[in-house]
N, C-alpha and C positions, 0 to 999 in steps of 0.2 A: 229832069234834074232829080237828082236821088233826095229822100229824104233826110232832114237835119236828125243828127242823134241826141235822144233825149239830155236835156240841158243840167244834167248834175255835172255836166262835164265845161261851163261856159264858162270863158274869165272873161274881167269885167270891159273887154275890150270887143265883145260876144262873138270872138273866133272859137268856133267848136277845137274841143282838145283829141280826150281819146273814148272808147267804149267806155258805156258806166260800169263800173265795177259794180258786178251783182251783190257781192257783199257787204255794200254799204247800204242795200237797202233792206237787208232782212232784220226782222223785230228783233231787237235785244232785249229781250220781255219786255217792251213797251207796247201800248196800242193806241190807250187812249190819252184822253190831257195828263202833261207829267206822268205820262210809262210809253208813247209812242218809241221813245228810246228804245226802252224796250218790248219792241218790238221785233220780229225774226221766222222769217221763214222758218229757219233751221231752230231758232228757239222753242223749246216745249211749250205745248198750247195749254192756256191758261185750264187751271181746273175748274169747275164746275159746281156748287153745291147743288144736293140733293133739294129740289122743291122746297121752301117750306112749305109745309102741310103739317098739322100733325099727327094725321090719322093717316092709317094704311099707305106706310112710303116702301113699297120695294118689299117688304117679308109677304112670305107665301104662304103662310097659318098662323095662326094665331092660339098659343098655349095656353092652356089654366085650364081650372075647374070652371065649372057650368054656368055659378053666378058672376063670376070675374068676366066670361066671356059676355053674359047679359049685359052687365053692365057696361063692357067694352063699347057693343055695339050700339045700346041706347045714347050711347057717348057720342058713338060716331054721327045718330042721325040727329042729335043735338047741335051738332057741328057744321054739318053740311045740307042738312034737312030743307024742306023750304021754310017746315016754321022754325027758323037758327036761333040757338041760347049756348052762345058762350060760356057764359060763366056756369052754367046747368052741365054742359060738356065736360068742362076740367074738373067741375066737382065729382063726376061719373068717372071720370079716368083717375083720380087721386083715389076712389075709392077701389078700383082695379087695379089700380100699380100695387095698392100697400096691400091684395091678395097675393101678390106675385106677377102680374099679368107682365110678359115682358112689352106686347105691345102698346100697353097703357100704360108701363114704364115710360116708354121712348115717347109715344104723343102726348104725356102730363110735361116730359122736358122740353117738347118743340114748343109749346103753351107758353113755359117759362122763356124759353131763349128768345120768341116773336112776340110774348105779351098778348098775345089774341087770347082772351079770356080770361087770362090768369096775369100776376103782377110781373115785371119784365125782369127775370133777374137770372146770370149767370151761372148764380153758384149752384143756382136750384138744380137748372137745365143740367148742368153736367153730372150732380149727383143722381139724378135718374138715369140721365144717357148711359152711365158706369153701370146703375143696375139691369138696366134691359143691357148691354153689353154682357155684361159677366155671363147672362144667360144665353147668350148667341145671337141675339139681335144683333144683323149683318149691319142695318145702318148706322143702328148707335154703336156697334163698333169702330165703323168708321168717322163718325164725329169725335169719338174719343182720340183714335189715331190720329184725325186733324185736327183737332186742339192738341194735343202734344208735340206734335211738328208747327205749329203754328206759334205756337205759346200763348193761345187763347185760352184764361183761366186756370191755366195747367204751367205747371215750369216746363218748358220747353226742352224734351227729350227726346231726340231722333229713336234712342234705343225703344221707348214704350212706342213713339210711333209706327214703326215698323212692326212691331208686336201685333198692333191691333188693326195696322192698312192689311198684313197679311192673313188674319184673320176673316177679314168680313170679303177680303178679296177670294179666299180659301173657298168662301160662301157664294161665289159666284156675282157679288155684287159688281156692275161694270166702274161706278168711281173708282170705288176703293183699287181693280185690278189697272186703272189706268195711272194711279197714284203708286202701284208698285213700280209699274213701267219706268215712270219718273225715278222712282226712288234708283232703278237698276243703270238707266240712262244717264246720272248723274253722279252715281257713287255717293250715295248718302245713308250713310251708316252701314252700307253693303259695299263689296267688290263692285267696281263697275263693269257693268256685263250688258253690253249692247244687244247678244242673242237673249238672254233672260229678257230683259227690257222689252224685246220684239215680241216676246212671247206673250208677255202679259199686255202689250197694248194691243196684239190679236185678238187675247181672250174678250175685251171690253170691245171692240170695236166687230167682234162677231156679234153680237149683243144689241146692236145697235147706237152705242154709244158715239156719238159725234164727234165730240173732242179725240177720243182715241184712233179712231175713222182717221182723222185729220193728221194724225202724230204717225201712224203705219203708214199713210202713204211718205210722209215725210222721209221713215224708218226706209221705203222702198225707195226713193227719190236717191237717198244720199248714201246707198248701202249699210246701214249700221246697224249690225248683225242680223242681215240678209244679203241674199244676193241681191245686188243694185238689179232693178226692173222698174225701168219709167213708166210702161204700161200700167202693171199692179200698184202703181203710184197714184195716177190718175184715176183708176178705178178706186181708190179709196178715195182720193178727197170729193172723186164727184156723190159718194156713198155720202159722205159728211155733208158738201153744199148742196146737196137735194135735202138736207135737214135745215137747211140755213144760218150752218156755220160758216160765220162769218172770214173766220181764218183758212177757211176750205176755199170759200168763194175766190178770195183774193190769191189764193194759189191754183184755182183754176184758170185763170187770168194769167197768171204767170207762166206755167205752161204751153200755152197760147201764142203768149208772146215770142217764149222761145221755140217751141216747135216741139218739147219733151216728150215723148210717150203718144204724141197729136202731132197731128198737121198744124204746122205754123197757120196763125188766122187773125190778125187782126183785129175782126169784127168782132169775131167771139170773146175773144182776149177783154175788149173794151164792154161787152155786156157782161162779163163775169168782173171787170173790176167794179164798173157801174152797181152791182147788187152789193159788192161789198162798202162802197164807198159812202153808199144813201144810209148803211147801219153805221157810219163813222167809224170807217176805219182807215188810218190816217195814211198809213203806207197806200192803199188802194185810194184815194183821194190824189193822192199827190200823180199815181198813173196816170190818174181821169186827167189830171192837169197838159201830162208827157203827150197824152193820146189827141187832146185838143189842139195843144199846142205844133205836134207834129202831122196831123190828118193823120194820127195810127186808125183805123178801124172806123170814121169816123170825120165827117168834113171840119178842116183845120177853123179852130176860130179861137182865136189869143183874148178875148174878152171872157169867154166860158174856161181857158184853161186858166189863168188868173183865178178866177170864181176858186176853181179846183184847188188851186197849189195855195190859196189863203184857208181855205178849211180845213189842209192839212198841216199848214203852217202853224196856225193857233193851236194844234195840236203837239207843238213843240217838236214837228219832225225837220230834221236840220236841209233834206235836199231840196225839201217845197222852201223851207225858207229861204235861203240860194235863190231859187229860181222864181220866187215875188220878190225879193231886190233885184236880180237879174230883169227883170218886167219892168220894176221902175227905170231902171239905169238906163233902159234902152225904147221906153215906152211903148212894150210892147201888149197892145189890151188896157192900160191903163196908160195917164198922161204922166210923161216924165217927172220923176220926182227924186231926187238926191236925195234929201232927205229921209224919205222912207226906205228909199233903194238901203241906204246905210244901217237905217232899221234893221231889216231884216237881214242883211248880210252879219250884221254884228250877233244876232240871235242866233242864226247857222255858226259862224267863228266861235262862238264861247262853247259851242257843243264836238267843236275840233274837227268841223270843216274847211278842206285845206285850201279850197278855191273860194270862201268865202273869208277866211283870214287871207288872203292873199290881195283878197278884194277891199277888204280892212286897209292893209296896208297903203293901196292904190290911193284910195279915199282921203286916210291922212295927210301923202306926200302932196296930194294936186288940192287938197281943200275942197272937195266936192262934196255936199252934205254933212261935215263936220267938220273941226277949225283943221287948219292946216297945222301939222304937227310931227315933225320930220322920227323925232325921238317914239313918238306912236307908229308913226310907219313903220320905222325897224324893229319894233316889237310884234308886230305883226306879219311880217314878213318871215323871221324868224320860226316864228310858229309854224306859218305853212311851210318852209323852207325846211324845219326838221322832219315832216311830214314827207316830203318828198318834191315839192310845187318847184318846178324848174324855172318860173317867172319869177317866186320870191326869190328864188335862190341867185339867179340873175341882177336883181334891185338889190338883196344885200349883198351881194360883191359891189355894185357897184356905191353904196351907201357905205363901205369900206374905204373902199379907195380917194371918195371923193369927201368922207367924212361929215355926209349927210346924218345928223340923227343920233354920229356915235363918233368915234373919234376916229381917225385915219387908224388902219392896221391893214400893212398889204398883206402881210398871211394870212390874216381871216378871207380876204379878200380872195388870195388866191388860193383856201383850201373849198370856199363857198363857188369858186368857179370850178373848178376841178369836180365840186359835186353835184353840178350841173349834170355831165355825162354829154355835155353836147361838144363839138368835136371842132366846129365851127365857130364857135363862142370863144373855145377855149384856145384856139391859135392864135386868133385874134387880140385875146388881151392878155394873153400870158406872155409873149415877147417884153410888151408895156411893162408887166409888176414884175417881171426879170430883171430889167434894165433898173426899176424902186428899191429891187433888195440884195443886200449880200452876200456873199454865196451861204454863210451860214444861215441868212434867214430861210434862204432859198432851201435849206435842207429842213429848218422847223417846219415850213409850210408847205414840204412835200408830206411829212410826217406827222400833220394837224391834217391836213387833205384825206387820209386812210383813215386817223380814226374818227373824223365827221362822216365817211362815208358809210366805214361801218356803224359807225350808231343809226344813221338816218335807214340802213338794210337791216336794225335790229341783228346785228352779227358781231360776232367781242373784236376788236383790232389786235 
C-alpha cells in the first residue's frame, strides 16, 4: 500500500486531497512563537548580532598612542581576566575612548548598550559606537547602520543605513556584507539586484558566516542571480548546518525529502529535520509530526507525530495546527475530541487556511464541537471557497440554493457551482438551477460565474 501524503492536505472527512503545496510551508519570516508566520524557506534568514562582548569583536588592530593602547588592554584583562572588575574595565576604556582609542570607543558603547559594568543606557552606546565608526571601526559601523535601519535610537533612515552597512561591509566584515545581500535581495533603498545580492552573500558566507551560508544556497536553490545549481545549494547549507544553523538544518531535511541536488532519503531527511526541530523550529516540528505520522524515514507512530505537530502548533504554525484538529476529529494518536479538534482548526482558519476554514464551516453546519450555526458555516465556507476549496465551494452552492445560513440566490448558487471546475457536479445540478431561473437570470449568473472565478485565480474579469 503506498504511502498516505502528508496531511496539510486532509478535509475533515480525512480523504487525502492533492500534494502539499510546498509553498505553504516556507517561513514568511516567521520561526518562532508569533513569527513562525514568518517563517520561509525562500524568506531571508534572520540576521544575526555581533556577540555581545565588548572587547575585541572582529577589528584586526587596535589604534592609538602607547598609553590609550595600555590602557585598552588593562581594560581588557579587567574584563575577562580571572580576577574580573567590571566596573575597573569600563573606567579603563572611558579613559582610552576619550584618547581617541577607537576600540575603546566601541567596547566603552557595548558596556553601555549590555550594562555589564557600566549603567545601561542607549544614548550613551550609540554616541561612542558613532565615534569608533567615524574612525573605521567596521563593527561600530555596523551597529550604527543597524540602528538606522532598525530605528533603534536613531530616526530610522534606510539612506544613512546603507551608508554605514556598506562601509563596514567595504571592511570585510561578514554581518554587515550579509546585510548588504539583504539590502540588494529586497530593494531597500538600492535597485534590486539579485546578482549584487549573490555577490555580497558570497562575500559573508566565504568567511564562514552561517546565516549567509544558508541564504547562497537558498540564492543557488532558486536561481536568483545565479545560475540555479541544486548541488552548490546543498553544499552551502550543509556548510551552514555543520555550524548549527538552524534554518540550514531544516533545509537539509527538505532536500532530502525531495531529492534536490541528493538522493531522495527519507531517513536522512528525518535526522536533519530532527536536529532542527529539538532547536525549535516550528516548520521542522511540524515535519517530525508528517514523518511520524506517515513512517517517512522513520517507524509510523501517530502518538509521537501529535507530540510533533502540538509543539509546532503552539508555535502558531497554521499546517501543525490543521493537522492536531485533524488528530482530534479522527482520533488519531490522541482520543477523539471535537472540541479541541475545532480548537485548533479555528487557529489554522484565522491564519487563512483553506482546509481548515473549510473544516470551520463543516463544524458549524453539523454542530460538532461548537453550537450549530448555519449563518457561521457559510461564512466560513466562503472563506475557504474564495481561496479555491472545492468542497466549500460545493456547500455554498448548495447553502444557496437551499438557503441554509443565507437567503436563497440561485445565481450565487450557480456561479459558486461553475466555480467548482468539476464537470460532474456541474451537470448535475445546473439542469436543476436552469429550470429556478429566467433566462435573464441565467445570463446574470453566467456573468457573476467569470467574475468569481476570476477573483478566486487572482485574474481582473
Amino acid at each position: 500500500m503506498s504511502k498516505k501524503l502528508p496531511n496539510d492536505n486532509k478535509s475533515d472527512t480525512g480523504t487525502e486531497t492533492n500534494v502539499p503545496d510546498e509553498n505553504l510551508e516556507k517561513p514568511k519570516k516567521k520561526a518562532v512563537k508569533k513569527s513562525t508566520k514568518k517563517s520561509s524557506r525562500a524568506a531571508s534568514a534572520s540576521q544575526k548580532e555581533v556577540k555581545d562582548a565588548p572587547i575585541d569583536v572582529q577589528q584586526t588592530t587596535v589604534q592609538g598612542d602607547g598609553d590609550a593602547k595600555k590602557l585598552y588592554d588593562q581594560a581588557n584583562s579587567y574584563f575577562s581576566g580571572v580576577e574580573q572588575n567590571l566596573a575597573e574595565a569600563v573606567k579603563l576604556y572611558q579613559q582610552a575612548a576619550e584618547q581617541g582609542l577607537a576600540d575603546a570607543q566601541y567596547s566603552l558603547a557595548m558596556a553601555h548598550e549590555t550594562g555589564r559594568g557600566a549603567d545601561k543606557d542607549h544614548n550613551k552606546a550609540i554616541a561612542w559606537f558613532q565615534k569608533a565608526a567615524d574612525q573605521g571601526h567596521a563593527v561600530a559601523q555596523y551597529k550604527i547602520g543597524f540602528f538606522y535601519e532598525k530605528g533603534w535610537g536613531l530616526k530610522q533612515d534606510s539612506v544613512e543605513a546603507l551608508k554605514w552597512l556598506r562601509k563596514a561591509a567595504e571592511q570585510g566584515l561578514p554581518i554587515a556584507q550579509n546585510s548588504m545581500g539583504h539590502i540588494y535581495a529586497h530593494g531597500r533603498c538600492v535597485e534590486k539586484n539579485n546578482a549584487e545580492a549573490a555577490k555580497w552573500f558570497q562575500k559573508a558566507a566565504e568567511q564562514g558566516y552561517a546565516p549567509a551560508q544558508h541564504r547562497l544556497g537558498l540564492v543557488y536553490e532558486m536561481g536568483r542571480g545565479v545560475q540555479s545549481n541544486d548541488a552548490e545549494a546543498v553544499r552551502w547549507f550543509l556548510k551552514a548546518a555543520g555550524q548549527g544553523s538552524v534554518e540550514a538544518q531544516y533545509s537539509m531535511g527538505l532536500v532530502h525529502t525531495s531529492g534536490r541536488g541528493v538522493e531522495k532519503n527519507d531517513a536522512e531527511a528525518f535526522k536533519w529535520y530532527q536536529k532542527a526541530a529539538e532547536q525549535g523550529h516550528a516548520l521542522a516540528q511540524y515535519r517530525m509530526g508528517v514523518s511520524y505520522e506517515n513512517g517517512l524515514g522513520v517507524e509510523r507512530n501517530d502518538a509521537e507525530s501529535v507530540q510533533w505537530y502540538r509543539k509546532s502548533a503552539e508555535q502558531d504554525y497554521a499546517l501543525a495546527q490543521y493537522s492536531l484538529g485533524f488528530a482530534y476529529t479522527h482520533g488519531r494518536g490522541v482520543e477523539k475530541n471535537d472540541e479541541e479538534s475545532a480548537k485548533w482548526y479555528k487557529e489554522a482558519a484565522n491564519q487563512g487556511h483553506a482546509l481548515a476554514q473549510y473544516s470551520m464551516g463543516f463544524l458549524h453546519a453539523t454542530g460538532r464541537g461548537v453550537e450549530r450555526n448555519d449563518a457561521l458555516a457559510v461564512q466560513w465556507y466562503k472563506r475557504a471557497a474564495e481561496q479555491g476549496n472545492v468542497k466549500a465551494q460545493q456547500n455554498l452552492c448548495a447553502s444557496y440554493i437551499y438557503g441554509r445560513g443565507v437567503s436563497e440566490n440561485y445565481i450565487e448558487a450557480y456561479a459558486w457551482l461553475k466555480a467548482t471546475g468539476c464537470d460532474d457536479v456541474y451537470l448535475r445540478a445546473s439542469d436543476f438551477l436552469a429550470l429556478k431561473m429566467s433566462p435573464k437570470q441565467r445570463v446574470s449568473a453566467q456573468q457573476r460565474a467569470r467574475q468569481l472565478i476570476a477573483k478566486i485565480r487572482g485574474e481582473t474579469p
